[in-house]
C-alpha positions as CSV (number, residue, x, y, z in Angstrom):
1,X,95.6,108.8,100.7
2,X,99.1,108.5,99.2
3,X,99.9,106.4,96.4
4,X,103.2,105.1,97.6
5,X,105.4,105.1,94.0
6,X,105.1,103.9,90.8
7,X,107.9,105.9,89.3
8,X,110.3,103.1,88.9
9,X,107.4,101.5,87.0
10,X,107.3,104.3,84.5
11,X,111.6,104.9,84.2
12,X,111.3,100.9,83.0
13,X,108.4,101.0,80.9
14,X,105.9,99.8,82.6
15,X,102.3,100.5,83.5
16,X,100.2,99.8,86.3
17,X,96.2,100.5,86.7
18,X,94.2,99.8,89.7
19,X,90.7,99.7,89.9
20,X,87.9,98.8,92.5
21,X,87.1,99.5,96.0
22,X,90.2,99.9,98.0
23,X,90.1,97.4,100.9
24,X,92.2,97.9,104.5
25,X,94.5,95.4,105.4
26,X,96.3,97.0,107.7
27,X,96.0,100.0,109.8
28,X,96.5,103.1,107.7
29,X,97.0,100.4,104.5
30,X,94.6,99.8,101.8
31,X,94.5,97.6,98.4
32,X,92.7,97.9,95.1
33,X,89.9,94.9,94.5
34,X,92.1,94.6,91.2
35,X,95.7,95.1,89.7
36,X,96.9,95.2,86.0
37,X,100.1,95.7,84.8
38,X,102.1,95.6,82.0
39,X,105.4,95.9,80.3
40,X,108.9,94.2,78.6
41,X,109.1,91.7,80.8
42,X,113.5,92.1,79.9
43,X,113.2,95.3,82.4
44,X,111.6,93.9,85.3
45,X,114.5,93.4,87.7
46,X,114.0,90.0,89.2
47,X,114.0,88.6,85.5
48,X,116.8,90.6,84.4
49,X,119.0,89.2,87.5
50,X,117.8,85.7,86.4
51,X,119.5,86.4,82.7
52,X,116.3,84.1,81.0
53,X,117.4,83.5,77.8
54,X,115.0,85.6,75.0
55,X,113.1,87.2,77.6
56,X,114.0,90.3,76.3
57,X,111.7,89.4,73.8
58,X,108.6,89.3,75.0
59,X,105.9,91.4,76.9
60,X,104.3,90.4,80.1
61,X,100.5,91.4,81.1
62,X,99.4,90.2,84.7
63,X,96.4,90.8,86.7
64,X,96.0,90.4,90.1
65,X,92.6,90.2,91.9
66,X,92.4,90.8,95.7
67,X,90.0,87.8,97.7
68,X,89.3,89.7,100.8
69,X,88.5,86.1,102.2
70,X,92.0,85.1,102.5
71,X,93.4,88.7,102.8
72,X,95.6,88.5,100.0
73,X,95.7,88.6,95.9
74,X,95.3,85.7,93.7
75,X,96.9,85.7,90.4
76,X,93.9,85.8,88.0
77,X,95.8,86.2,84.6
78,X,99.2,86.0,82.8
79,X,99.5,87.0,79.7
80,X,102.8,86.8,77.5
81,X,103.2,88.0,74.0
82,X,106.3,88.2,71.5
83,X,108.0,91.0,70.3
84,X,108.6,91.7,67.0
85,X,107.3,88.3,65.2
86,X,110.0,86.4,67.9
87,X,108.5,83.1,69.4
88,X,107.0,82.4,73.3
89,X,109.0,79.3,74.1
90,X,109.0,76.9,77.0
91,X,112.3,78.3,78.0
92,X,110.9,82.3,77.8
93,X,107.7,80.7,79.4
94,X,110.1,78.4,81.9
95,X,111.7,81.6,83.1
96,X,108.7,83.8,84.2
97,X,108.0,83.7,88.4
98,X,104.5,85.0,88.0
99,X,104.4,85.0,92.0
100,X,107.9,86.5,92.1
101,X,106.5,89.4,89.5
102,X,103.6,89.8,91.9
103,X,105.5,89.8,94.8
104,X,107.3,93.0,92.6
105,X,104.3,94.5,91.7
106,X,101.5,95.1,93.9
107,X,102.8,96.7,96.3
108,X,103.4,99.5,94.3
109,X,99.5,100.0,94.7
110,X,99.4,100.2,98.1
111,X,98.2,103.5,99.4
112,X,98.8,104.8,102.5
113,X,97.2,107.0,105.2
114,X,99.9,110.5,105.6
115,X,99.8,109.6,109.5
116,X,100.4,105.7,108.8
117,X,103.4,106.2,106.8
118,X,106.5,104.5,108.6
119,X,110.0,103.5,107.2
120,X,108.9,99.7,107.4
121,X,105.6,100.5,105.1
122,X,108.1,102.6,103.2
123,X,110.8,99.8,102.5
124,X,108.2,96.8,101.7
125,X,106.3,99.0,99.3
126,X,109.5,100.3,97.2
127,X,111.6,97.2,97.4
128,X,114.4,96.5,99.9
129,X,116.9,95.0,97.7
130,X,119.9,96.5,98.6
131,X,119.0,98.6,101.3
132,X,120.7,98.3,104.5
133,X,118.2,96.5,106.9
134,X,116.2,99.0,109.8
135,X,118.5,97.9,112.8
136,X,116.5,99.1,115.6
137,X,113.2,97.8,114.7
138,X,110.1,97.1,117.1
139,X,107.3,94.3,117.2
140,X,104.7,96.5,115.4
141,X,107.5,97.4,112.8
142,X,107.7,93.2,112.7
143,X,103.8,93.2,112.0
144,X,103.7,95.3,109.6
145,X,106.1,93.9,107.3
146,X,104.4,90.5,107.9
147,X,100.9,91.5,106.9
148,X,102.2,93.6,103.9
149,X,103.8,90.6,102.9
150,X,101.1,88.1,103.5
151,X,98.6,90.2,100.9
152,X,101.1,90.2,98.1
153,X,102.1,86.6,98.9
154,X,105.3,87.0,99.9
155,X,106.2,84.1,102.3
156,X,106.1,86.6,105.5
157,X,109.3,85.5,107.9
158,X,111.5,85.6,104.6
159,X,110.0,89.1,104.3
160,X,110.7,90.1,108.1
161,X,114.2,88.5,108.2
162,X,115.3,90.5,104.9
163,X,114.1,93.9,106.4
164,X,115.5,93.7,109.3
165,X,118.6,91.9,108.7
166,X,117.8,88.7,110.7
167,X,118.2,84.9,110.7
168,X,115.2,82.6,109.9
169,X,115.0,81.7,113.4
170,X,115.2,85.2,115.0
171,X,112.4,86.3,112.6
172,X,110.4,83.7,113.9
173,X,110.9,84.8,117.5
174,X,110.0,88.4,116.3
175,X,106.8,87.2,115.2
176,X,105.6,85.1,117.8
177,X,106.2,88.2,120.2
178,X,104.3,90.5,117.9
179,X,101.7,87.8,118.0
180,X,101.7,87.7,121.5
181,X,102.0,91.4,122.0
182,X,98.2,91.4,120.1
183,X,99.2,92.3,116.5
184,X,97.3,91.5,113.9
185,X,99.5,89.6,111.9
């Protein structure tokens, strides 16, 4: 198995450990039980697009815990802590998407089977900010994306319409074929 990347973790000064039985959750796609990570929280990039004021200033810990009876992680701690004798405020605290920072994180512990690898698995795991979106995708490219997204708690057809480039609406007819096609979504 194939840990997908965490070298953007490291360039930014973060950390990330994994521990626990790895659980499938999709074809070729398996999860640690548990996730920690931690870092400036000034680097991450969703916060450092948001411009929070002073959150430069602190350091973020989160833990994430996979419940294999919904098939997806649960936030089971957030931890903030000031740098340099500097004060956690409301508007530090105010600023901090802990699902957003999840959504960031985990699936930089995904690992993947060498035969399961596709650009889809690829994209979700490393981020698809930026990328151009996979134009010529197919339903099981659409099911993929969904389930990766459900497990980090990623609102799934937002997920699927920013891969592939499509409307709300058009991802939702993507999904209902791949459901009806017999994906697992």
């Amino acid at each position: 198995m194939t840990t997908l990347s965490t070298d953007d973790l490291k360039v930014i000064s973060w950390t990330m450990e994994s521990e626990g039985p790895r659980v499938e959750v999709h074809p070729g796609v398996s999860v640690p039980t548990r996730v920690r990570a931690s870092g400036p929280c000034g680097n991450i990039p969703i916060l450092r697009s948001a411009k929070a004021e002073g959150i430069d200033d602190v350091d973020l810990s989160i833990t994430a815990v996979f419940d294999p009876t919904l098939a997806q992680y649960r936030l089971a701690s957030l931890a903030v802590e000031a740098i340099d004798g500097r004060e956690v405020n409301g508007q530090i605290l105010r600023g901090i998407p802990p699902y957003g920072i999840m959504r960031w994180l985990l699936p930089r512990a995904f690992h993947v089977e060498p035969g399961s690898y596709t650009e889809a698995i690829r994209r979700y795991a490393l981020g698809f900010e930026g990328l151009t979106p996979i134009l010529a995708p197919d339903l099981s490219d659409v099911a993929t994306v969904y389930r990766l997204a459900s497990v980090v708690r990623d609102p799934p057809s937002k997920a699927v319409a920013q891969m592939f480039g499509f409307q709300p609406r058009t991802a939702t007819n993507w999904i209902k074929r791949a459901r009806e096609s017999g994906y697992a979504l």
